[in-house]
C-alpha positions as protocol buffer text, in pm:
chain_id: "A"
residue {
  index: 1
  type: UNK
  ca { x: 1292 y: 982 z: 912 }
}
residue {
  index: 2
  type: UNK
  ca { x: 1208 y: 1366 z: 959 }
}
residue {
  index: 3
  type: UNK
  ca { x: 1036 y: 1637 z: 776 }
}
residue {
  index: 4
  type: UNK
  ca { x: 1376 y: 1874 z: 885 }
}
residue {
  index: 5
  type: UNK
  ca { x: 1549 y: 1779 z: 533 }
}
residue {
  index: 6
  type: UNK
  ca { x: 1253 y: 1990 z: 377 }
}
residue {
  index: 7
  type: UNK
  ca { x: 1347 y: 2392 z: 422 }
}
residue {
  index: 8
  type: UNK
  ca { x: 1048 y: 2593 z: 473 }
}
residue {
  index: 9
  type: UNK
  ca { x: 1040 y: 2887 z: 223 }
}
residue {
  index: 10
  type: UNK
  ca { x: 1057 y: 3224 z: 319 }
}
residue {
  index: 11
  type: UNK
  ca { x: 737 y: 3411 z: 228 }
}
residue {
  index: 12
  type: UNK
  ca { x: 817 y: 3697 z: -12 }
}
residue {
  index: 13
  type: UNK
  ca { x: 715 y: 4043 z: 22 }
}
residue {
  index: 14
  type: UNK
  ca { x: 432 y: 4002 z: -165 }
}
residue {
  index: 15
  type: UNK
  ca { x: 337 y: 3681 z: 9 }
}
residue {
  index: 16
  type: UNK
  ca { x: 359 y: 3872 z: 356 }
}
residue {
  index: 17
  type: UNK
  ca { x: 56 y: 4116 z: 194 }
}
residue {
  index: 18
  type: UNK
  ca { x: -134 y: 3825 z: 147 }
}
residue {
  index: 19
  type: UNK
  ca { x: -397 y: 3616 z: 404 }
}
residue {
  index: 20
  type: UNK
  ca { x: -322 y: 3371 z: 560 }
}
residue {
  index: 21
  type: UNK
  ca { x: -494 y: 3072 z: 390 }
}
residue {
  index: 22
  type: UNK
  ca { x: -366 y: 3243 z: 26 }
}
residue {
  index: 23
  type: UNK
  ca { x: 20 y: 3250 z: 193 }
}
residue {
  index: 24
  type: UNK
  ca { x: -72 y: 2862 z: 295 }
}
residue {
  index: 25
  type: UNK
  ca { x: -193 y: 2745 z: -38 }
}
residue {
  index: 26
  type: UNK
  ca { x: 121 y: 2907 z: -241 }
}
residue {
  index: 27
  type: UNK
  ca { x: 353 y: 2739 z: 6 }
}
residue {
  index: 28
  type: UNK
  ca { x: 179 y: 2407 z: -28 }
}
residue {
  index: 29
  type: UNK
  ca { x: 228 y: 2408 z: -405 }
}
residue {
  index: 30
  type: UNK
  ca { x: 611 y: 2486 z: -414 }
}
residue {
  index: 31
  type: UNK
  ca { x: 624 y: 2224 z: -176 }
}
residue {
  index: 32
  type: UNK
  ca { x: 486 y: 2023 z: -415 }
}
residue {
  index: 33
  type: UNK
  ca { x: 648 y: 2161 z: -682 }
}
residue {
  index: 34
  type: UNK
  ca { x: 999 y: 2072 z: -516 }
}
residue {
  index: 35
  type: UNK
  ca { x: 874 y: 1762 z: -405 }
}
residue {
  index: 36
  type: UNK
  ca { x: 832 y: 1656 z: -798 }
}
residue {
  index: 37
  type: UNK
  ca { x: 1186 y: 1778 z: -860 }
}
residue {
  index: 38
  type: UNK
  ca { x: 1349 y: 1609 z: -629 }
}
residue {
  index: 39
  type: UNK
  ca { x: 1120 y: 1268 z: -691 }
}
residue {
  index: 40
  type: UNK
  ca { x: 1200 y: 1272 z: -1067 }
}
residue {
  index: 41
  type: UNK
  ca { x: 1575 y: 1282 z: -998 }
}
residue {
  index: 42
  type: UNK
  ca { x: 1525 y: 899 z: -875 }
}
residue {
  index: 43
  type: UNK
  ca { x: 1521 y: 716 z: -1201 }
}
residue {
  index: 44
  type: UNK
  ca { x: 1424 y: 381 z: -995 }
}
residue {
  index: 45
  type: UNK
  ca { x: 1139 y: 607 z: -885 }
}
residue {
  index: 46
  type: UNK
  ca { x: 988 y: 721 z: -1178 }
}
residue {
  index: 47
  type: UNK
  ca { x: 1020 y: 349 z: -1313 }
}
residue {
  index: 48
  type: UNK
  ca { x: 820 y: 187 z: -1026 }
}
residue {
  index: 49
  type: UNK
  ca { x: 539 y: 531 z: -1088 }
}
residue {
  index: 50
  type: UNK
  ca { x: 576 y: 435 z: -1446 }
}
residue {
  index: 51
  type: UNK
  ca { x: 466 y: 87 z: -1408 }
}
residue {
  index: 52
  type: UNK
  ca { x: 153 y: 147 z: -1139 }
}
residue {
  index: 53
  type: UNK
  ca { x: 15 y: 428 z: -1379 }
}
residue {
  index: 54
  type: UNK
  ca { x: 32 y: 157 z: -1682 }
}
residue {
  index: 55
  type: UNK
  ca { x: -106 y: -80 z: -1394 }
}
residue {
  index: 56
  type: UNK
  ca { x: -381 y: 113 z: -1259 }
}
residue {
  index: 57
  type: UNK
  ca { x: -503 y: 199 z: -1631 }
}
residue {
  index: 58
  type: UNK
  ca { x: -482 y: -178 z: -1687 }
}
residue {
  index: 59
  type: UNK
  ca { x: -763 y: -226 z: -1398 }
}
residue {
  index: 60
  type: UNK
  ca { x: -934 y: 60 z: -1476 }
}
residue {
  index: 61
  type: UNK
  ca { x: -1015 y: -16 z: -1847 }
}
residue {
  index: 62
  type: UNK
  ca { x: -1056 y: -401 z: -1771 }
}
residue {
  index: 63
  type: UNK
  ca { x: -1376 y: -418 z: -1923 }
}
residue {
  index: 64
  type: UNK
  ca { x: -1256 y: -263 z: -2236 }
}
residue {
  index: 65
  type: UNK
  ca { x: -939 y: -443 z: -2262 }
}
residue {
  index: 66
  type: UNK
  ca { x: -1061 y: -821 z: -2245 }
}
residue {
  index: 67
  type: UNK
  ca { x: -1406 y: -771 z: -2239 }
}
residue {
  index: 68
  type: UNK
  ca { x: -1678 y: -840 z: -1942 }
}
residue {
  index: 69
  type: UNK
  ca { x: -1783 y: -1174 z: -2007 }
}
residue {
  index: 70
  type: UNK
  ca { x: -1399 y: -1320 z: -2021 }
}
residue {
  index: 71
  type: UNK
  ca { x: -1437 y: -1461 z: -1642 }
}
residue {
  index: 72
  type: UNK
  ca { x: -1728 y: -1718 z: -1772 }
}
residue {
  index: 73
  type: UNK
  ca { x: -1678 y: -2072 z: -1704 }
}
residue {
  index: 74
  type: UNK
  ca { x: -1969 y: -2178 z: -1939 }
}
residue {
  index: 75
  type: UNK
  ca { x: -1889 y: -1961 z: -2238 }
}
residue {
  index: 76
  type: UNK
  ca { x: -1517 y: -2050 z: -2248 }
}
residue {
  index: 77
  type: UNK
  ca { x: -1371 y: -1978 z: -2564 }
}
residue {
  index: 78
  type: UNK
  ca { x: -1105 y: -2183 z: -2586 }
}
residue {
  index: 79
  type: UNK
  ca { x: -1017 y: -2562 z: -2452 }
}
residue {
  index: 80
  type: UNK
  ca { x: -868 y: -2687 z: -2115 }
}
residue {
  index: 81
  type: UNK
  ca { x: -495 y: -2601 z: -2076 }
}
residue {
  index: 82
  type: UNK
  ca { x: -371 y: -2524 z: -2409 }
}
residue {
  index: 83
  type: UNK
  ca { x: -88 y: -2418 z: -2469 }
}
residue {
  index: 84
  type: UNK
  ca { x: 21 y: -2017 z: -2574 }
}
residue {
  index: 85
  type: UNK
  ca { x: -74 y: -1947 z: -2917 }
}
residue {
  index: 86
  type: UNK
  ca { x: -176 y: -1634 z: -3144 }
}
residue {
  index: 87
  type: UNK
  ca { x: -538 y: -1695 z: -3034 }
}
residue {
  index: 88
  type: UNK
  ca { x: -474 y: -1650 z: -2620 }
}
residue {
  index: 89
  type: UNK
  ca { x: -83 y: -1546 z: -2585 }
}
residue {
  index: 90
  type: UNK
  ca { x: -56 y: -1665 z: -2251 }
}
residue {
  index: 91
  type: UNK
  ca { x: -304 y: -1976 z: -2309 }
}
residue {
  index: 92
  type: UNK
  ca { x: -604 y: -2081 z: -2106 }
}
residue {
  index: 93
  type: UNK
  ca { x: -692 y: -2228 z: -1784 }
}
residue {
  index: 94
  type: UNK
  ca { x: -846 y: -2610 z: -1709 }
}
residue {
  index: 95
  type: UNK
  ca { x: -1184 y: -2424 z: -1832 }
}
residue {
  index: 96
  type: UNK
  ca { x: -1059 y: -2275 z: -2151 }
}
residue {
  index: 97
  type: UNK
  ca { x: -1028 y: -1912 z: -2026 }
}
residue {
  index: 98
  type: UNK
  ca { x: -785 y: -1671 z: -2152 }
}
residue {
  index: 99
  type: UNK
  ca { x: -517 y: -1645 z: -1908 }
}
residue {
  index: 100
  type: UNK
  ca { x: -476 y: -1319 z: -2021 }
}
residue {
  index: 101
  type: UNK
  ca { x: -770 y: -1192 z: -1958 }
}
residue {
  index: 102
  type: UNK
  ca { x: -806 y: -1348 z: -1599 }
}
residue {
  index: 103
  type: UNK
  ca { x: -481 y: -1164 z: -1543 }
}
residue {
  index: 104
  type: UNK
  ca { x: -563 y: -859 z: -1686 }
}
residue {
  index: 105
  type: UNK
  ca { x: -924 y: -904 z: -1432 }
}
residue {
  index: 106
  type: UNK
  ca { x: -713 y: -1003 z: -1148 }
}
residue {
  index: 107
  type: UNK
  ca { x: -486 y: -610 z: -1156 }
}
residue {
  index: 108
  type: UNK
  ca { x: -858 y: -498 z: -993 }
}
residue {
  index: 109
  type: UNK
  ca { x: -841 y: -695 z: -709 }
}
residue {
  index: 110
  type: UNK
  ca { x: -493 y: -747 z: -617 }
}
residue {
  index: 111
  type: UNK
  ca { x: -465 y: -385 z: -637 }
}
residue {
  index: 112
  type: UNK
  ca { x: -799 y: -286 z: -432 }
}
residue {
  index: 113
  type: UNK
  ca { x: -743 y: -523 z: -186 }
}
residue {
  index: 114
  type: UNK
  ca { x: -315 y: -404 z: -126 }
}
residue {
  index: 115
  type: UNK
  ca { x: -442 y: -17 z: -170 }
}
residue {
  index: 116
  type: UNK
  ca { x: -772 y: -77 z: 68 }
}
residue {
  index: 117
  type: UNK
  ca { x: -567 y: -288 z: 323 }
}
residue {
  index: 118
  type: UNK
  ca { x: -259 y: -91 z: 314 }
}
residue {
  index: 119
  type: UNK
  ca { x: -504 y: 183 z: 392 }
}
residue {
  index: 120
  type: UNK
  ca { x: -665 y: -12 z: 690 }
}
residue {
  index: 121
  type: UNK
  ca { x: -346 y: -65 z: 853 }
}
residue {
  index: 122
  type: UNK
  ca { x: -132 y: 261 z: 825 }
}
residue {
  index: 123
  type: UNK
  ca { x: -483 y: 478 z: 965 }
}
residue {
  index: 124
  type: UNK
  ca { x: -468 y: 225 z: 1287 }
}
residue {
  index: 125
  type: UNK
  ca { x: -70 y: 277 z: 1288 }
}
residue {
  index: 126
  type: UNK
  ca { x: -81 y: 627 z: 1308 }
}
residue {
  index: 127
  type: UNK
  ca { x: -355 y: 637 z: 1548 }
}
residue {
  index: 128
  type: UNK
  ca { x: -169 y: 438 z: 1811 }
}
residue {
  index: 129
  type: UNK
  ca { x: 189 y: 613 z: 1717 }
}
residue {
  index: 130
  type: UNK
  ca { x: 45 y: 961 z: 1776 }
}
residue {
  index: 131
  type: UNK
  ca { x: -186 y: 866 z: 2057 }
}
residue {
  index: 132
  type: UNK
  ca { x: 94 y: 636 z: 2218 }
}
residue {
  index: 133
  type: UNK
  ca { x: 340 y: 927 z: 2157 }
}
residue {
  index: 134
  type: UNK
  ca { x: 157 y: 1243 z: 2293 }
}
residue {
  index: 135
  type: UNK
  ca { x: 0 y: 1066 z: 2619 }
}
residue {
  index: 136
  type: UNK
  ca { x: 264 y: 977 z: 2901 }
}
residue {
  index: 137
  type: UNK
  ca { x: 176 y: 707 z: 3169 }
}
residue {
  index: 138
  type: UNK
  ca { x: -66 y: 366 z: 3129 }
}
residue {
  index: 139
  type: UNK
  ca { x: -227 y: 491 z: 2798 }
}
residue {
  index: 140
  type: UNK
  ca { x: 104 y: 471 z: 2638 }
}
residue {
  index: 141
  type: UNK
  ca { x: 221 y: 214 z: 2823 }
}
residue {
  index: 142
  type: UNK
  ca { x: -104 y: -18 z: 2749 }
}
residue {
  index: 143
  type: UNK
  ca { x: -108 y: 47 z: 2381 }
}
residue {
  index: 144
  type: UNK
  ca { x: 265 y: -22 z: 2315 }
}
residue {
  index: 145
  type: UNK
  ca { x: 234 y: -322 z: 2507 }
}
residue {
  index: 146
  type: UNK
  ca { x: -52 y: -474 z: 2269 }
}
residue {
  index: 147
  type: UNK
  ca { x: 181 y: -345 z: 1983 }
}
residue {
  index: 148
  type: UNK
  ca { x: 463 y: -521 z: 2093 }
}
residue {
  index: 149
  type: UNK
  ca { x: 228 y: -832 z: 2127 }
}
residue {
  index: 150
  type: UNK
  ca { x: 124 y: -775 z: 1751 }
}
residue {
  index: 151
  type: UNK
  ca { x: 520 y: -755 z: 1673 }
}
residue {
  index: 152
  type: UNK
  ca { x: 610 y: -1056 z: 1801 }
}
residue {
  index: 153
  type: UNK
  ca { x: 310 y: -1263 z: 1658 }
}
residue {
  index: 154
  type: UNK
  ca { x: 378 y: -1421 z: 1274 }
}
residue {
  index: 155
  type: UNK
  ca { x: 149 y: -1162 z: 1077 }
}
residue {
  index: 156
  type: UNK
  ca { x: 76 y: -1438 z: 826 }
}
residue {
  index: 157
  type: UNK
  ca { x: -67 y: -1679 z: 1080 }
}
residue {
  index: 158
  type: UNK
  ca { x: -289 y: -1410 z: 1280 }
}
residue {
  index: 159
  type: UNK
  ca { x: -402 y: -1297 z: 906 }
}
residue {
  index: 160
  type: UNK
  ca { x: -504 y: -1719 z: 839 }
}
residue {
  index: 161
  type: UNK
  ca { x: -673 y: -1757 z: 1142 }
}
residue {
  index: 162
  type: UNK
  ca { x: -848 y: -1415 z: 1125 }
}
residue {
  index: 163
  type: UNK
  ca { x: -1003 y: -1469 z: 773 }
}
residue {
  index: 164
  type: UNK
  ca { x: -1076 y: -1856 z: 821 }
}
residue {
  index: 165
  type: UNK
  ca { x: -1293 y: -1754 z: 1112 }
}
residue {
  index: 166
  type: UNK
  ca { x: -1444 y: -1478 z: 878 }
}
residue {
  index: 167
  type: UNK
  ca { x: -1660 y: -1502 z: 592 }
}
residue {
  index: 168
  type: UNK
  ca { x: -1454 y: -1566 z: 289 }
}
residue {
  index: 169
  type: UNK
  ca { x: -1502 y: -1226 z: 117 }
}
residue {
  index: 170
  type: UNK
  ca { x: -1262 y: -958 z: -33 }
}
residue {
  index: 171
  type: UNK
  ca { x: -1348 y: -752 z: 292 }
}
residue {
  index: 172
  type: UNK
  ca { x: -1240 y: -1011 z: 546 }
}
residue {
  index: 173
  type: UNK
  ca { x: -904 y: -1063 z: 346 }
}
residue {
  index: 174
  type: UNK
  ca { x: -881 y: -637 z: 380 }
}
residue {
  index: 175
  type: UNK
  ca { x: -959 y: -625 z: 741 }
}
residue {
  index: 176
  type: UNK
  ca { x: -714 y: -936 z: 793 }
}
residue {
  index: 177
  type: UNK
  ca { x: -459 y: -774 z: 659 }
}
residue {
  index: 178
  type: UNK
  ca { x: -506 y: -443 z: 816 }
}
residue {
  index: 179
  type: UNK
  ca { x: -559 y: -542 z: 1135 }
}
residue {
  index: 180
  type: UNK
  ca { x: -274 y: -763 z: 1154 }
}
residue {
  index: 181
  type: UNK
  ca { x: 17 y: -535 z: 986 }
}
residue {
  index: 182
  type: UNK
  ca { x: -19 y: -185 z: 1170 }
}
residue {
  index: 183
  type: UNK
  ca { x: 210 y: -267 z: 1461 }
}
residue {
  index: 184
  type: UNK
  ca { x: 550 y: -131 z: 1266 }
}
residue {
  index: 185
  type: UNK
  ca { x: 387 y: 179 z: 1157 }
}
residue {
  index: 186
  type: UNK
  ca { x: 273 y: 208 z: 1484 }
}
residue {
  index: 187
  type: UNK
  ca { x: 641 y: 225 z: 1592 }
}
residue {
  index: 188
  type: UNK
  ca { x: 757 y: 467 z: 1348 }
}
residue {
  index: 189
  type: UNK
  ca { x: 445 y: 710 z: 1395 }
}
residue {
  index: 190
  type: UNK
  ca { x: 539 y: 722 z: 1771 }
}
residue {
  index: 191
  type: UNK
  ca { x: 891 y: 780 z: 1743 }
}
residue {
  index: 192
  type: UNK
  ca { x: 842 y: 1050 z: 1531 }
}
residue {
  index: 193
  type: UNK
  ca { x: 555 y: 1217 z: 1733 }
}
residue {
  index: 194
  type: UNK
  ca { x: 849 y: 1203 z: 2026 }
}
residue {
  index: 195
  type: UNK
  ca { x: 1045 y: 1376 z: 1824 }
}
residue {
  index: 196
  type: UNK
  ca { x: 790 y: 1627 z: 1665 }
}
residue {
  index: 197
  type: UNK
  ca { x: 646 y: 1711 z: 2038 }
}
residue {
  index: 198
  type: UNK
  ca { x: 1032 y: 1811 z: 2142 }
}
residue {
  index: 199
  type: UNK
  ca { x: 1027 y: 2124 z: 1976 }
}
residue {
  index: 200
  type: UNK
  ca { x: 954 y: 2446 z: 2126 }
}
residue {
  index: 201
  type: UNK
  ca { x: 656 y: 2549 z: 1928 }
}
residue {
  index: 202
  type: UNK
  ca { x: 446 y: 2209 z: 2062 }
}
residue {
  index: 203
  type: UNK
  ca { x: 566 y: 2381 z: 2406 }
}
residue {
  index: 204
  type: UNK
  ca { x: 448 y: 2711 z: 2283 }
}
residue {
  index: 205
  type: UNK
  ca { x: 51 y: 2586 z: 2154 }
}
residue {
  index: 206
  type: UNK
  ca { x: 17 y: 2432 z: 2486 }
}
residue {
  index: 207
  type: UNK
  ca { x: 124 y: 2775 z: 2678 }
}
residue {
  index: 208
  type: UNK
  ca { x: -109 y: 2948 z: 2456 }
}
residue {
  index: 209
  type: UNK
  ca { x: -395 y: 2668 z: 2543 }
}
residue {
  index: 210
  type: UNK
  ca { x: -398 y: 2430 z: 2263 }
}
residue {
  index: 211
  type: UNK
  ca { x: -531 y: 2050 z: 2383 }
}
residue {
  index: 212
  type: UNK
  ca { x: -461 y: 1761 z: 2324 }
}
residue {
  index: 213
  type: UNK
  ca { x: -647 y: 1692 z: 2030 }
}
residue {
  index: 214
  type: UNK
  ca { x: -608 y: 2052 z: 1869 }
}
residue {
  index: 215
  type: UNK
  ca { x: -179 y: 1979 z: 1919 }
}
residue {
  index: 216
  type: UNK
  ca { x: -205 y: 1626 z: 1802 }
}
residue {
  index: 217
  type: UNK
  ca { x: -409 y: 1732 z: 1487 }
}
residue {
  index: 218
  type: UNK
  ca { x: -266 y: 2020 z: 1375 }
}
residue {
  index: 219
  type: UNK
  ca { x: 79 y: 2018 z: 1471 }
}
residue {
  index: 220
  type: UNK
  ca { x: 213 y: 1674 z: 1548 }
}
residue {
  index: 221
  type: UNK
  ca { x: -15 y: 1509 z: 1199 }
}
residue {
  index: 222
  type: UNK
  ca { x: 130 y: 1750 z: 962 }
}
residue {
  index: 223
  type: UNK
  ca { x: 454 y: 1708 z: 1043 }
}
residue {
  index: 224
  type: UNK
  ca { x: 427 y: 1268 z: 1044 }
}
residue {
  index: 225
  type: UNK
  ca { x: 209 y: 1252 z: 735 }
}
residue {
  index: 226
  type: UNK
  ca { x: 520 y: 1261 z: 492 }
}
residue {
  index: 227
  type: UNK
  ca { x: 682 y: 902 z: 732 }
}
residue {
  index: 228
  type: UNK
  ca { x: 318 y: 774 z: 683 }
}
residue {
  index: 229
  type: UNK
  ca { x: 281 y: 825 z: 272 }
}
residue {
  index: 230
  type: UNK
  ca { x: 642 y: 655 z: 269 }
}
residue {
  index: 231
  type: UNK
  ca { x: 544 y: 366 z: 476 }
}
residue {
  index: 232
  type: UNK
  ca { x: 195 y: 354 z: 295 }
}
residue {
  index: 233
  type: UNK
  ca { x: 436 y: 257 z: -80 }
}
residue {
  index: 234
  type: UNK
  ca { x: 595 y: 31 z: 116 }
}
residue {
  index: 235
  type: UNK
  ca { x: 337 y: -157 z: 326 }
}
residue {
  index: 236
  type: UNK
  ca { x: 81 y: -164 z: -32 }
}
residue {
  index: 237
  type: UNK
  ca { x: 356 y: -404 z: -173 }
}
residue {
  index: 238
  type: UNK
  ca { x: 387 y: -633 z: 154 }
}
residue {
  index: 239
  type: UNK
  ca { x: -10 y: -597 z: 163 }
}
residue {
  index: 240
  type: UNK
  ca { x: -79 y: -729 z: -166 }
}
residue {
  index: 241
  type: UNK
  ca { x: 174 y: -1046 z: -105 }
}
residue {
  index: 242
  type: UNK
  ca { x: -58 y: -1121 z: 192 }
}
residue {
  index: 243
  type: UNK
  ca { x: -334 y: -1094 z: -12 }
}
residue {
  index: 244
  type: UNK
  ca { x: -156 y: -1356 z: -275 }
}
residue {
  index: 245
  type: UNK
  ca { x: -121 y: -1589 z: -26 }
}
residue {
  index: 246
  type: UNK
  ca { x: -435 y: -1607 z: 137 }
}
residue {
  index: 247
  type: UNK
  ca { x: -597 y: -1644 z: -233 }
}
residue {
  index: 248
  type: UNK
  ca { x: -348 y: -1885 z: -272 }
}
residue {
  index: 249
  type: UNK
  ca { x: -401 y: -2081 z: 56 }
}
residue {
  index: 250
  type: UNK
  ca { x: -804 y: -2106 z: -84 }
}
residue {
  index: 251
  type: UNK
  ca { x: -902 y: -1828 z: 187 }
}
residue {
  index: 252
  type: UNK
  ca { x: -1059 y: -1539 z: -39 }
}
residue {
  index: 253
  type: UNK
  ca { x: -1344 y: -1511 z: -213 }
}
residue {
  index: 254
  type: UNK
  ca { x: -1332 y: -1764 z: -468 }
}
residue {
  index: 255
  type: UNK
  ca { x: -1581 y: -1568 z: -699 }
}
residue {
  index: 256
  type: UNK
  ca { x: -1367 y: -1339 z: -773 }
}
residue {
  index: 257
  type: UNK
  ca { x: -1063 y: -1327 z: -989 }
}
residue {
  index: 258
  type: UNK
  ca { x: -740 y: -1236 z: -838 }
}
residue {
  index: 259
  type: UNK
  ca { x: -372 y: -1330 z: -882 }
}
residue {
  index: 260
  type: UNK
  ca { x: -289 y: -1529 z: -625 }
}
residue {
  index: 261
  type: UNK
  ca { x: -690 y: -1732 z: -686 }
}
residue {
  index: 262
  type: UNK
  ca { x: -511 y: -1777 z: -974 }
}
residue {
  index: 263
  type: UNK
  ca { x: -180 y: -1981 z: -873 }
}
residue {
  index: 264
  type: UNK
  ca { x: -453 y: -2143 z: -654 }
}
residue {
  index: 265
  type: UNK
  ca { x: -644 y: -2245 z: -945 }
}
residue {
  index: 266
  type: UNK
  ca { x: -329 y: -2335 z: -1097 }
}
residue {
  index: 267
  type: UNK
  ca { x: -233 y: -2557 z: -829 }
}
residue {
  index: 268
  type: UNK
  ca { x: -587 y: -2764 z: -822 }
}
residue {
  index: 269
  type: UNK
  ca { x: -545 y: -2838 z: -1246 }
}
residue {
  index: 270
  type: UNK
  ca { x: -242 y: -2968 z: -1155 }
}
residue {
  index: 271
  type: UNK
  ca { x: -55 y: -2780 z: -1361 }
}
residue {
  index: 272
  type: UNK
  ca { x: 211 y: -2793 z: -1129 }
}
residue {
  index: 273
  type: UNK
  ca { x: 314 y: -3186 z: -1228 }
}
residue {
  index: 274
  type: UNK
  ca { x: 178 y: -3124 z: -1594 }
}
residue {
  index: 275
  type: UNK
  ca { x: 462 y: -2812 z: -1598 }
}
residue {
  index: 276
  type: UNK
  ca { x: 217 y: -2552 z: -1778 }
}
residue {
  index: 277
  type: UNK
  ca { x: 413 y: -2294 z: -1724 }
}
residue {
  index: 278
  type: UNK
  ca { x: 175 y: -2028 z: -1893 }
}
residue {
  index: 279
  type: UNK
  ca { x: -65 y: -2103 z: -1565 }
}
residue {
  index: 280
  type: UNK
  ca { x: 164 y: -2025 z: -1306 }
}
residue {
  index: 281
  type: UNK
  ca { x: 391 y: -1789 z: -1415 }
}
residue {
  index: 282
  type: UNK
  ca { x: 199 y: -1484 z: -1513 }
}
residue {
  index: 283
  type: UNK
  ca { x: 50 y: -1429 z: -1212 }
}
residue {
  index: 284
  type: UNK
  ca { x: 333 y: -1476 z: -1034 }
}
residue {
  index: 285
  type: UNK
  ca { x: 521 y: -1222 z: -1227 }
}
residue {
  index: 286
  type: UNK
  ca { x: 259 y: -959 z: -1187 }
}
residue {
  index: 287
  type: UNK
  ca { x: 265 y: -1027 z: -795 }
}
residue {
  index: 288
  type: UNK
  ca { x: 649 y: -919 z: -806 }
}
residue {
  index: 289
  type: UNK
  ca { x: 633 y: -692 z: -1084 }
}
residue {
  index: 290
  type: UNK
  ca { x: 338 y: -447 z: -892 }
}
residue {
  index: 291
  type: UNK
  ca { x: 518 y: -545 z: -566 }
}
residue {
  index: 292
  type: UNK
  ca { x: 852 y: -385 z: -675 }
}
residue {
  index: 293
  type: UNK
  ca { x: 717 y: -116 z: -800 }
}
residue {
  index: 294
  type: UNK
  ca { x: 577 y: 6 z: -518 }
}
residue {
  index: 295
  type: UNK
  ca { x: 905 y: -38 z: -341 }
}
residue {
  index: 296
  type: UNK
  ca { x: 1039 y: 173 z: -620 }
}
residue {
  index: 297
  type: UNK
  ca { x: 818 y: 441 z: -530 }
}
residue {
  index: 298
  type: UNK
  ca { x: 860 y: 371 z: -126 }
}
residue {
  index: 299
  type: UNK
  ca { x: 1248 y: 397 z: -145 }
}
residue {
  index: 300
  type: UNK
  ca { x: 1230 y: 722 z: -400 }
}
residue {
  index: 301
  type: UNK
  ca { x: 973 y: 891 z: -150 }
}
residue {
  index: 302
  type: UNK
  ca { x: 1198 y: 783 z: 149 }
}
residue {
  index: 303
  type: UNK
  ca { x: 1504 y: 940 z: -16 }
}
residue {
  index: 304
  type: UNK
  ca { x: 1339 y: 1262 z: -138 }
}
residue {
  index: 305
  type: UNK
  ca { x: 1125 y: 1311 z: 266 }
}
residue {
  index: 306
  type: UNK
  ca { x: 1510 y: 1231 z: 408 }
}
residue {
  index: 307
  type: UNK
  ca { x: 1845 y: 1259 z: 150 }
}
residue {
  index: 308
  type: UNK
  ca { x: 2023 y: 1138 z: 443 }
}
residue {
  index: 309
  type: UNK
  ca { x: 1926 y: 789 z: 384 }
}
residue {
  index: 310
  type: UNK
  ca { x: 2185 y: 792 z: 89 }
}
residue {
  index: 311
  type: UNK
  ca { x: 1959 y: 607 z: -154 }
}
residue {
  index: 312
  type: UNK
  ca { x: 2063 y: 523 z: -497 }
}
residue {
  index: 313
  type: UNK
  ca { x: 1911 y: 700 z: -756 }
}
């Protein structure tokens, strides 16, 4: 993926009057401005942003929406496991809790945890890529060598052993997860920096005295930020699977309310044998539902950053 497929515009003649930072800011916004237009041509796209506005308004208003006391286990409103009905649509849990509402509780933490970890591990991704990809000798050598070592490691397993050795918190399952999913961003962000330091104007800063950190900051960052807010879509999907799982596996906080605590929960009523199918499958639709729309999003940013990829619209 380059940042070649998106023409710089050439200043006008009243831009060329202008200074500097003005000429900067007026480029930035038809940048975004063509960005939009190209990004609303992707129907898939606009679905997927469609969804994690409705989403992220869902967590936001929580409170509003179910109420703040809906997570009590002694003022349950309802009884153990019954069954959908006008009262609670998508029934209630072994302690009489809405489902709803526990689903409706667990958008805020499914969705901190995959932004917040997602976060965590493209920031150490693009740290290594650039690093790895403007040094030459043992400093790249060393740190692609501990990437490959993350590669080739099963993610899941170094993100089970890292949080059962940790307290179980929210924050342990984020740093699990970050720490243990950079290595492929890591990849990416280096290839590109390659690529990026090629050019003759990266050969130009350094004639004209630029360092190291002055060329990897403002020359070779700008131009691997739009790969990075691509792979960021993508990796918040795979990030909040993790996160399902290791709730699910009994390795989160278990305070908190979060989708896959939930098929946990779901698992110890036994409402696996029982088949109460309002217990499991919410959650487990939400997990996929939030998880494809991000990939929406990923794929439509992908295509719009690069129309070579060819992706469907």
């Amino acid at each position: 993926m380059t940042t070649e497929s998106m023409p710089t515009p050439t200043p006008t003649k009243a831009e060329a009057t202008q200074n500097p930072r003005a000429l900067a800011r007026a480029r930035k916004r038809r940048s975004m401005a063509r960005f939009w237009r190209e990004y609303r041509s992707h129907r898939s796209g606009l679905w997927g942003l469609a969804a994690l506005v409705l989403i992220a308004l869902v967590a936001l208003f929580a409170p509003q929406l179910v109420g703040s006391d809906s997570q009590s286990v002694t003022g349950a409103p309802g009884g153990a496991l019954e069954s959908p009905s006008s009262e609670f649509p998508l029934g209630t849990d072994q302690f009489g809790r809405s489902v709803l509402a526990l689903l409706v509780w667990g958008t805020r933490v499914s969705l901190t945890v995959g932004l917040l970890a997602a976060f965590l591990c493209v920031a150490i991704g693009t740290v290594v890529g650039i690093v790895a990809g403007h040094f030459h000798g043992w400093y790249s050598t060393v740190l692609m060598r501990i990437t490959d070592w993350f590669l080739v490691m099963p993610t899941l397993v170094l993100a089970i052993a890292l949080a059962t050795v940790m307290d179980r918190s929210m924050w342990t399952v984020i740093i699990a997860i970050g720490v243990t999913t950079w290595p492929t961003t890591a990849r990416l962000v280096r290839a590109q920096t390659l690529a990026v330091e090629s050019r003759p104007y990266i050969e130009r800063a350094r004639a004209l005295g630029g360092g190291h950190g002055h060329i990897m900051v403002r020359h070779v960052l700008p131009n691997v930020m739009p790969l990075v807010l691509a792979q960021t879509t993508l990796v918040i999907s795979s990030a909040i699977l993790t996160e399902a799982t290791l709730a699910f596996l009994g390795l989160s906080d278990p305070t908190t309310t979060s989708w896959g605590g939930m098929l946990q929960d779901a698992r110890e009523a036994g409402a696996v044998s029982a088949g109460d199918w309002w217990y499991l499958a919410p959650p487990g639709i939400a997990i996929a539902l939030v998880a494809l729309a991000f990939t929406l999003c990923g794929r439509a940013i992908e295509s719009v950053l690069n129309p070579k990829l060819g992706v469907a619209r």
